[in-house]
Every structure is written in C-alpha cells, then in structure tokens.
N, C-alpha and C positions, 0 to 999 in steps of 0.2 A: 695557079692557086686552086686547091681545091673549093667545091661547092660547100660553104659555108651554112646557106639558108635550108639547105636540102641534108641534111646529116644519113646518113642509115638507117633505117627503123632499127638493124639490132644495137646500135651506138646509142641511139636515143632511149631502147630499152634500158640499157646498160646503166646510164648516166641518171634515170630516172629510180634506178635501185639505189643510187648513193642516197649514205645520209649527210651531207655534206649537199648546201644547196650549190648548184654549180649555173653560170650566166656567160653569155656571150652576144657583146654587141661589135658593129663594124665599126669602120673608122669614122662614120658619120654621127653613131652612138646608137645606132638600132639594135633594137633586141634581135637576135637570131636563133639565140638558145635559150631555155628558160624552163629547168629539171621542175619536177614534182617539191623536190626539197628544197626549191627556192619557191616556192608559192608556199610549203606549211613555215617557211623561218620567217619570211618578209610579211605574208598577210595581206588581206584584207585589199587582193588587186580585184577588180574588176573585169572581166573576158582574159584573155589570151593576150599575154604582155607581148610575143613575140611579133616584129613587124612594127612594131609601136616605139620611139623614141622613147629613150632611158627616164628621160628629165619630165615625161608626160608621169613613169609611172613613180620611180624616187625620185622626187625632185632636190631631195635634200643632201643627198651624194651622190649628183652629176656632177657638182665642178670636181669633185675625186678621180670619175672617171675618166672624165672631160683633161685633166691631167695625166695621167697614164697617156693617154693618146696622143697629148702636146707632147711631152717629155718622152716617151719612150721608158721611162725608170718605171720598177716596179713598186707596187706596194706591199709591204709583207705585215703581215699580224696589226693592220687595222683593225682598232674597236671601234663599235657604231652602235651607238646608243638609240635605237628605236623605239616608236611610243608602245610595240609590241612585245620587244625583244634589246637585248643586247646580243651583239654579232662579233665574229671575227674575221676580218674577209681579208683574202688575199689575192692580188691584183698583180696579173699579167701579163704586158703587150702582147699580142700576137704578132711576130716578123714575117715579113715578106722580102726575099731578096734586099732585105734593112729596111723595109721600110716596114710603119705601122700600119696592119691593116683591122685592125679590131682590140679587145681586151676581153680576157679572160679574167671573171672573177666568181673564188671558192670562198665560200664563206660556211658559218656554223655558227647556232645559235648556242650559247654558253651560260646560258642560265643551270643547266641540268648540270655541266661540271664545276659551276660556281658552290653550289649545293656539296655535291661532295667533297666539292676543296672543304668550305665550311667546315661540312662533320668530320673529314680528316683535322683540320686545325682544332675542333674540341676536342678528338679524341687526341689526339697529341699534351692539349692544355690538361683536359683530364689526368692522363696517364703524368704527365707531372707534378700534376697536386699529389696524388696518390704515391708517389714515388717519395716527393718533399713529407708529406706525413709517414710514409715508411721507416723513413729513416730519422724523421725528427723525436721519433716515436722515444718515449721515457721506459715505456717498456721493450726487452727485449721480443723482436719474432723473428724464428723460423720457421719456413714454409719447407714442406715436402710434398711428393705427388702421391699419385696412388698405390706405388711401389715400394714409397717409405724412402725413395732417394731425395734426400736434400735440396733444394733447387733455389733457395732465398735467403739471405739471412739481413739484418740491420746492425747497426752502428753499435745499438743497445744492448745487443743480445753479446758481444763482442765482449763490451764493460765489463755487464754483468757477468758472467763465466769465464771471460778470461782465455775465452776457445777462439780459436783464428778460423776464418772464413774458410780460405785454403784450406783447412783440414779437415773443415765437414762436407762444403757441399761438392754434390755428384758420389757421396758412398752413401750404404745405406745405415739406418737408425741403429738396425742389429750388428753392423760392422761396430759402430763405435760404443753398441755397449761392449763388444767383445773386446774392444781395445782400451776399454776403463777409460773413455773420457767422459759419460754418465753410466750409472747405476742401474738406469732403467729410460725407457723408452714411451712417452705420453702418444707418441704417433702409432707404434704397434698397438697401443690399445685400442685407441680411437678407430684403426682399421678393423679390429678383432671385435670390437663391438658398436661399433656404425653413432658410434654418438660421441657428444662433449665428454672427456675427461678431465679429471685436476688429480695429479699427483706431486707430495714432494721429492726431488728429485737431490741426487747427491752429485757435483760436478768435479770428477780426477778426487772424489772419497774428499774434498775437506771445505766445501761450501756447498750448502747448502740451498735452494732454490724451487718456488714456488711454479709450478708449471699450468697451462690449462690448454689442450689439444683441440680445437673445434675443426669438425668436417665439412669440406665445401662438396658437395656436390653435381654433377653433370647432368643433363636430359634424359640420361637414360638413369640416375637413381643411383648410379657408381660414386664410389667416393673419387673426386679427383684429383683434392690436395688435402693438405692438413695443416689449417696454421695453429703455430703452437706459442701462445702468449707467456713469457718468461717474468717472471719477478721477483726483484731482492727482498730477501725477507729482512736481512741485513740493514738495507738503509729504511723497508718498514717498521722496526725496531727503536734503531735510530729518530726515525719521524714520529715515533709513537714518543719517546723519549722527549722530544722537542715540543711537542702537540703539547705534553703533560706540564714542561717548565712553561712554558708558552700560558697557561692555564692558573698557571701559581701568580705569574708576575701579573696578568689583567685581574685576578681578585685582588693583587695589591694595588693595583691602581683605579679598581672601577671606583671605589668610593670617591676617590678625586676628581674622577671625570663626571663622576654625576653632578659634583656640587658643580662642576664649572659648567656643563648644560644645566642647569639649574638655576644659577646666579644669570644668564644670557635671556633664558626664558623669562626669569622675575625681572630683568631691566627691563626688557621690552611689554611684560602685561603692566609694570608701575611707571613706565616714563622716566625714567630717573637719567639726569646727566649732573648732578653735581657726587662731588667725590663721599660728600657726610654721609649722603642717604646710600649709594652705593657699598658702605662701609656695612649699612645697618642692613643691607638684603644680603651680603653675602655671609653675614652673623645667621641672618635668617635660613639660610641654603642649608649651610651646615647644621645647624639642629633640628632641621626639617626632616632628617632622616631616623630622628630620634623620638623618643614618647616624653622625653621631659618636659615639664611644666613651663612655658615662655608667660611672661609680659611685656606687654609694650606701652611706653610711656610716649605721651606727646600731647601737645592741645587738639582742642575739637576741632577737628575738619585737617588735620595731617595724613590723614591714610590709614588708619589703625586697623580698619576692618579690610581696607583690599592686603596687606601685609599679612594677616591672622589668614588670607583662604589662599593668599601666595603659600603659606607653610602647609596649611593644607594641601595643597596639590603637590605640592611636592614630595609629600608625607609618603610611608607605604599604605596612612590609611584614605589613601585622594579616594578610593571607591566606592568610600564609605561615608554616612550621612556627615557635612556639619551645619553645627546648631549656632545661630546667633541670638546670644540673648544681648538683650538692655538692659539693665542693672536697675539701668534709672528711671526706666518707663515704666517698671513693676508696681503697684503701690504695696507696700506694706503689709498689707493685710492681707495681701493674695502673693505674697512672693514663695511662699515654702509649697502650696499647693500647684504654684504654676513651675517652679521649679524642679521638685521632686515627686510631683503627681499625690492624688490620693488613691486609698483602700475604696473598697466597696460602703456603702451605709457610714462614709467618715464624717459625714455633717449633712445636717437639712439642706436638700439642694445639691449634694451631691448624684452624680451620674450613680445610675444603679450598679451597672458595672465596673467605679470605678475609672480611674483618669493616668496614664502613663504622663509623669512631668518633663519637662525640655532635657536636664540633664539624661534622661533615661532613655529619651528619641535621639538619642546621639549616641546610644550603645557601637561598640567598635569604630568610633567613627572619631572627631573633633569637637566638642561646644568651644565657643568662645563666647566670652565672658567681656562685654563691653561696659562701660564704668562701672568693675568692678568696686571701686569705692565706696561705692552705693549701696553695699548687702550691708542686711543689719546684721546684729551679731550675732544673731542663733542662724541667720544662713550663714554667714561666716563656718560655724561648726559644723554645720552638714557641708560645708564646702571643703574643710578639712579631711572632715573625714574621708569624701570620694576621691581626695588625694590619695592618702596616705593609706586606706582599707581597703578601695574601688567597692567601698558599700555605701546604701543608704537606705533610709526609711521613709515609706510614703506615710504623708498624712494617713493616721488612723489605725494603722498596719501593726502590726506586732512582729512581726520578722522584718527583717533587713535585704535588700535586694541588691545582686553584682551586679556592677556596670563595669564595663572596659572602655574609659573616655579619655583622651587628649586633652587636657585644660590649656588653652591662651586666655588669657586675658589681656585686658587694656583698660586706660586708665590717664587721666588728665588731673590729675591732683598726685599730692607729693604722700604715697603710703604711707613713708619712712617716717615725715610728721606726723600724721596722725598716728601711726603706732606710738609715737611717742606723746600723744591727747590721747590715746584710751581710744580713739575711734574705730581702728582698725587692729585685729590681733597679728601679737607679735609671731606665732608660730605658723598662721597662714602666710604672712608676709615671706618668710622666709621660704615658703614652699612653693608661693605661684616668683617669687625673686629669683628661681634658678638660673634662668638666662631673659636678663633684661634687656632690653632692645629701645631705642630713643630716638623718636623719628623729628628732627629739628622741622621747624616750623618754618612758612615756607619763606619768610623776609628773610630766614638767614640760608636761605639758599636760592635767590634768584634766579640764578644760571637755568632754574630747572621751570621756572615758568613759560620762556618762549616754546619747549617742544609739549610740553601737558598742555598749554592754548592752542596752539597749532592741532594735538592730535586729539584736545574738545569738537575745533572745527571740523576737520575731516569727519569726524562721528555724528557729528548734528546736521552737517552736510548731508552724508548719507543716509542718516535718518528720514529729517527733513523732506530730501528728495530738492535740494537747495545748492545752489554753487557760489557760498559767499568765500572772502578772504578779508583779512584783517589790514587793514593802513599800517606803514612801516609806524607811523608816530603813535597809534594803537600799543604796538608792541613796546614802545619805548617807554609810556604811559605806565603799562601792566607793569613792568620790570620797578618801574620806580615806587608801586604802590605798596603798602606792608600788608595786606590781606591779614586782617584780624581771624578772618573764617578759615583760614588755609585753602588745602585745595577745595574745599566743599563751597567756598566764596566762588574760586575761581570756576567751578563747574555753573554755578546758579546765574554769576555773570555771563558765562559765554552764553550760553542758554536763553537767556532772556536778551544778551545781542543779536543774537540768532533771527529770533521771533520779533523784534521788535525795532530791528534797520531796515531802512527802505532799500537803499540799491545792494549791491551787487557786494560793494567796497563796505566794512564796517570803519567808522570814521570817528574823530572823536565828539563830534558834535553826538554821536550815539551811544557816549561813556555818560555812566552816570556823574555828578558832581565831584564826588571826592575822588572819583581820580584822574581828571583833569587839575588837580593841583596838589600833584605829588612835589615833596622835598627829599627823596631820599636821591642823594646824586650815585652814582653807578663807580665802581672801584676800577681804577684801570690795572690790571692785572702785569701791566710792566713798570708801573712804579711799587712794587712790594718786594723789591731787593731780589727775585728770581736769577736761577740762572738759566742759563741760553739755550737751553732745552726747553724749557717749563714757557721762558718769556715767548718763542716761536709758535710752540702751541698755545698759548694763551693770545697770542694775534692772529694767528688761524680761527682760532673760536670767535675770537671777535671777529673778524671779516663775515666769516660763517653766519653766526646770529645776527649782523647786521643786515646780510644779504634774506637771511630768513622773513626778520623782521620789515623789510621794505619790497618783498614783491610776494611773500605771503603761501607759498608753496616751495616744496621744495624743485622743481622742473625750474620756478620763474629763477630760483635762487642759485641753481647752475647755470642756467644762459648766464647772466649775471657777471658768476664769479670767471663763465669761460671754459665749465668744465661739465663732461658728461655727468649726467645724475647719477649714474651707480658708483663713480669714483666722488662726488659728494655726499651717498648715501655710505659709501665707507667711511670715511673721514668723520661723519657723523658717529659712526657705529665708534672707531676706534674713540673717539673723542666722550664717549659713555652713551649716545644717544641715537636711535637709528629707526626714524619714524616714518611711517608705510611711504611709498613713491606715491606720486602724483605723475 
C-alpha cells in the first residue's frame, strides 16, 4: 500500500490547483488529504483538518462517509446542502487487495452553475416569449441582415402577401424585386440611408401593402438587421369601414342607453321599489334629455322637488344653475320683483344698481317652480311669456331681457279645475302640461316604505355618528301607517326616532301614538289572482322585507335568509330596490 499520509509534494501541488475540492480519509475516517479547494468549498474549518477525524470536522456527513467505508458502494453526484454552500460530491472507496482502505471524495460547489443554469432557463423562456409574439404578431415581419438577405419571416407576413417562406428567405431583397414578387424594396433603403423607412409597396403588381423598415444596429454603429413591419391596407379599409358602421349603430342606441343609466341612477338617488313610482322616473329619464316644459303632480311631502333635480341632473343642462322657487312662500306683493328682478331707480328702496330675479339666476340652467298654483295672474303672464318668448321684463325696465331656462313645475291641487274657476290660465296650463308626471302618495305605495326607512336610517346613522336599527314590529307599524305627510312625514319621523330613542334598538314604545294603532292591514300579493311568475316573486319580496324588517340591516337580513349579502343585494336591485350594504 502506498504512503497515503505522506503524498509528493508535486501531487500535493497538483491537487491543490484543482478547482474541484478533492479529500481523503483512511479506513478509520481520518483526514489524509485535504486540497486548498476543499477549504474555500466547505469553510470555515479551523487549523489543518488533516490528521483530524472527518466527524470532528463535518460532522453532518460522516455517517455518508462512514458508509462508503461499511459498504464498499460508491456515491455518485451527492447533493449536500451546506449552511455555506450547496455541494456535489462524489464518493469513492479506495481498494486494497478488496479490501477498504480509505474514501476518496470530489466534490464542487454548485452555486456558480446554479446561476447560469438560471440565466440559461430565462434566456430560453425569453427567447420564447419573443418567438410566441413573432409570430402571434397581427402584423406581417420580415427580418433581413445587413446584406439585405432574408433571415425571418412570420405567419402574418405569409397572409398578408400571399409570398411563401421558402421563397424569400436566404436570397437577397434585390433578387426578388428582380423577380416581380415586390415593386420595390423598404430594406435597400433603410440600408441606403441608415434610417426608419415607410413605403407603399406593390406585391406580384396586384395588392397592394403598407410597409415600414426600422434598422437595428450593432457595437460598432453597423446596421445589422432590418426589420420590416408589413400591413394590410385592405383589412385597414375594411376596419375603417367597420369603425364607421360600428359608429352609426351606437348613436342609434346611445339615446337608449343613456335613459337606462339614467332610470338605475334615478332608482338609487329616489329609493323607489314600487312599480307606480318606477313608471313615473323612467317618464322622467326620458324627457330629461329634452328642454320641454314637465309638471309634476302629487301631495305635499311626495318627492316633487328631489324628482325636478333628478331631471335636472340628468339634463344636458346638470352643469348649469337650478333655481327652486316656492310659489307659495312669495307674498304677493313681492312676487314679480323677486321673480323677475327689477331696473335700476324701479321703486323707493330699490337697490341702486338694480336686482337680477330667481328666473333670470337660472339663465341656461333649470328653475323649478314649486306650487305652482300659487302665481297670481299677471305672474301667470310673465310666466307665459318666458315659455313661449324666453323673454321678460324686470320690474321698471323698458326692454325685455332673454333668458334660456328649463321650466318644471309642480303642484298639489288640480290645475285642470281651476282653469276651469278662472284661477289659473288656460293657455299656461296647457304649456307647463306638456309632460305630466304623478307621483302617487306614499299609502298607495307601501312596498316603498321599508327601503326609504331603512336608507333614512343609514344616513342619520352616519350623520349622527350613531349605530341604531329599527325593531321588525317598527317596520310592521310604518307599513301599516297612511302618512298624510308622505315621505317628508317619514323623514321628520325617522329623524326625531333617531334623536329621541334611548337604546340601540328603536322600538315601539318610541313610535309616536298614531302609529302604534294602525288599521290598514297589509295585501298578500298571492291572493290577487297572479300568476306563477309574479306570485314567486311576490314571496321572495315578502321573505325579503320581512327579513329586512326584523333584523334591520341588510348583512342581519342575509344571515337570516342563509345567503351572502351581495346575492341579497342583487335580488334586492332586480326586485327595483338596492340599498348601500351594511
């Protein structure tokens, strides 16, 4: 057996030049060898491992080698995850007349080829993406080098011209003009003058084709390809063609789709879940986009004024002022100077300069005109007239001043009678009567009380800075009451349950008197002869509003029914009513 512990100094030189760290222990597991590049791979030993048992210095792959040495079998392309390093080591026996006398192990630290495995696998992944958008490309390209021969082409380029692969690339650009399969050559130029070209190009003389050459360049400043961007003028003709029908059909449907964003927006600013009122905003949608004259009929406390700035916002004039007057707060004596403003010097006490009236601060914009009923008769004719002239006369003035205004009005008495008592003229009527609008009162429409209470509470809540909820028998109460006031009852009620319940829960001991002894009993919507469409949905709503009404939110009202809040916040929305999540 040769001298193991004693090597050659030129051996030891030798082994000490590898970069591959190289070890050798005896059959007892002692170090005997132990290169330079097994101290930079392993680390972090201490003195001179040689002479030193293995298991003093790795103790955590001795039983590895400690095996080679039982077994005799070798180990090939172990990985050994080190707290320094990851390794690769390959293990030995060393035979003696058969028997084991030591182990030989070569190892190598693998991080440094880990790294360019990596940038080899992007540049791989790269090179495919780039290869995938080559050819997924809608435009046609062909690449050429700096010689003008051919060297790429795409799928696109194929399409478009109708030229085969096989027969352009590897010749050059000036072969195939000379062989008429193009006219002319975007790549000669591009070479000929070192820049972006775009020419039309003619393909085999009968299509025609939009070209554009960009140069890539090398280190040294040389051109070194040409790619040349190919496009059909054909199908952009065609897409132009399309764009343009495309363009015709959405102005014949944007009107429509406005009123339907429209009518979505006006459910959700009015609350509205009964069908009547629904009927009367989507009247409202639609002339909203128009200047003509609306009225709106209903009792006091229906809605008349949030319905008059619903039309307004949706108007083309939303940007522009509107004015609300009160017809009936005016008195008499001051209604044509607060009205239609005065002149300068128009009466003792007037402003020196002069007074612009309410109608004339809603130039381009909307006035509306709230009980209407109430103008006497010479405003009457100055009301006329701003219809029908868009002029009027200030107090005192001698000319006549334009106005460009929107007239709504509204109104809780019956015109049509009084025009027929002389109270009101018959030729105004007929001009603010253009599109009437009737917002039913709110006992003939129930259904719509639990979500306008519900979304009083949220708002007084939030105002507040307060976390109450209503008692199911609350809700029950409200429904059964006829509210003489409409909703402007139902607002001053919540409002004052708000401020003036103790706990948490509003209850009815904190209902005032008349409506803890409601008679109006509640219709069940499956004895009115429905059919089996109408009657399902109408026991869905009821489940619905009953779950509303007895746990007072709508998150309580989905645990409840068993179902996520966003699929009862739809079920609400399709059902006409869809009130902020909780």
């Amino acid at each position: 057996m040769p001298d193991l512990e004693k090597p050659p100094l030129p051996w030891a030189t030798v082994l000490d030049a590898s970069h591959n760290g190289i070890m050798v222990v005896d059959r007892r597991g002692v170090i005997l060898l132990f290169n330079q590049a097994a101290r930079r791979v392993l680390g972090d030993i201490q003195g001179s491992p040689v002479g030193r048992h293995f298991s003093q210095v790795r103790p955590e792959t001795w039983p590895e080698i400690q095996e080679v040495l039982t077994t005799g079998r070798p180990q090939i392309g172990r990985r050994i995850s080190l707290p320094q390093a990851t390794i690769i080591a390959n293990r030995n026996p060393i035979l003696v007349e058969g028997r084991v006398e030591g182990v030989i192990s070569v190892f190598q630290d693998i991080s440094e080829y880990e790294a360019i495995i990596s940038q080899l696998q992007g540049f791989r992944r790269l090179n495919r993406q780039l290869e995938a958008i080559f050819e997924t490309s809608q435009d046609g390209l062909y690449i050429a080098d700096g010689q003008a021969i051919g060297i790429r082409t795409n799928n696109a380029y194929e399409r478009i011209t109708g030229l085969r692969r096989e027969d352009l690339l590897g010749k050059s650009l000036q072969q195939l003009v000379d062989e008429g399969y193009i006219d002319q050559s975007v790549t000669l130029e591009v070479l000929k003058k070192g820049s972006q070209v775009t020419i039309m190009q003619q393909i085999r003389g009968d299509k025609q084709v939009m070209v554009t050459g960009t140069p890539v360049f090398d280190d040294d400043g040389a051109i070194a390809l040409v790619v040349t961007n190919v496009r059909d003028l054909t199908g952009l003709n065609e897409l132009r063609a399309q764009l343009e029908e495309s363009r015709r059909l959405s102005s014949r449907y944007y009107e429509s789709l406005l009123e339907h964003e429209g009518f979505e927006h006006a459910l959700q600013d009015m609350v509205v879940r009964s069908e009547a009122v629904a009927q009367v905003v989507r009247r409202a949608v639609k002339v909203a986009r128009v200047s003509a004259s609306v009225i709106i009929y209903g009792e006091s406390g229906v809605g008349k004024s949030m319905l008059a700035r619903v039309i307004h916002h949706l108007s083309p004039r939303k940007d522009r002022p509107f004015v609300k007057i009160n017809c009936g707060t005016i008195p008499a004596s001051l209604m044509e100077s607060e009205l239609f403003g005065y002149a300068k010097g128009a009466f003792t006490g007037a402003a020196a300069e002069g007074k612009a009236g309410l109608v004339e601060m809603g130039h381009t914009g909307t006035v509306f005109l709230d009980e209407v009923g109430e103008l006497t008769p010479a405003m009457q004719v100055k009301l006329l007239e701003v219809i029908e002239d868009k002029t009027f006369t200030r107090v005192g003035a001698t000319r006549p001043t334009v106005v460009d205004v929107r007239i709504i009005a509204a109104t809780n008495r019956d015109l049509k009678a009084m025009v027929g008592q002389g109270q009101f003229r018959e030729d105004l009527y007929y001009r603010l009567n253009v599109i009437p609008l009737n917002i039913p009162p709110l006992r003939q429409r129930r259904e719509d009380i639990p979500p306008l209470a519900l979304s009083l509470l949220e708002k007084f809540n939030r105002g507040m800075g307060l976390n109450k909820r209503l008692a199911p028998e609350v809700l029950d109460l409200l429904m059964r009451y006829d509210f003489p006031g409409n909703v402007r009852e139902l607002i001053n009620l919540m409002e004052r349950l708000m401020i003036m319940s103790d706990g948490e829960v509003i209850g009815i001991a904190d209902l005032p008197g008349e409506l803890r002894r409601p008679a109006v009993p509640l219709a069940d919507p499956l004895e009115q002869g429905v059919g089996l469409k109408a009657a399902v949905q109408a026991y869905e709503r009821r489940m619905i509003e009953g779950a509303l009404r007895r746990h007072g939110s709508l998150a309580g009202a989905a645990q409840a029914l068993k179902v996520h809040p966003t699929t009862l916040w739809r079920k609400l929305a399709r059902l006409g009513q869809a009130p902020s999540m909780q």
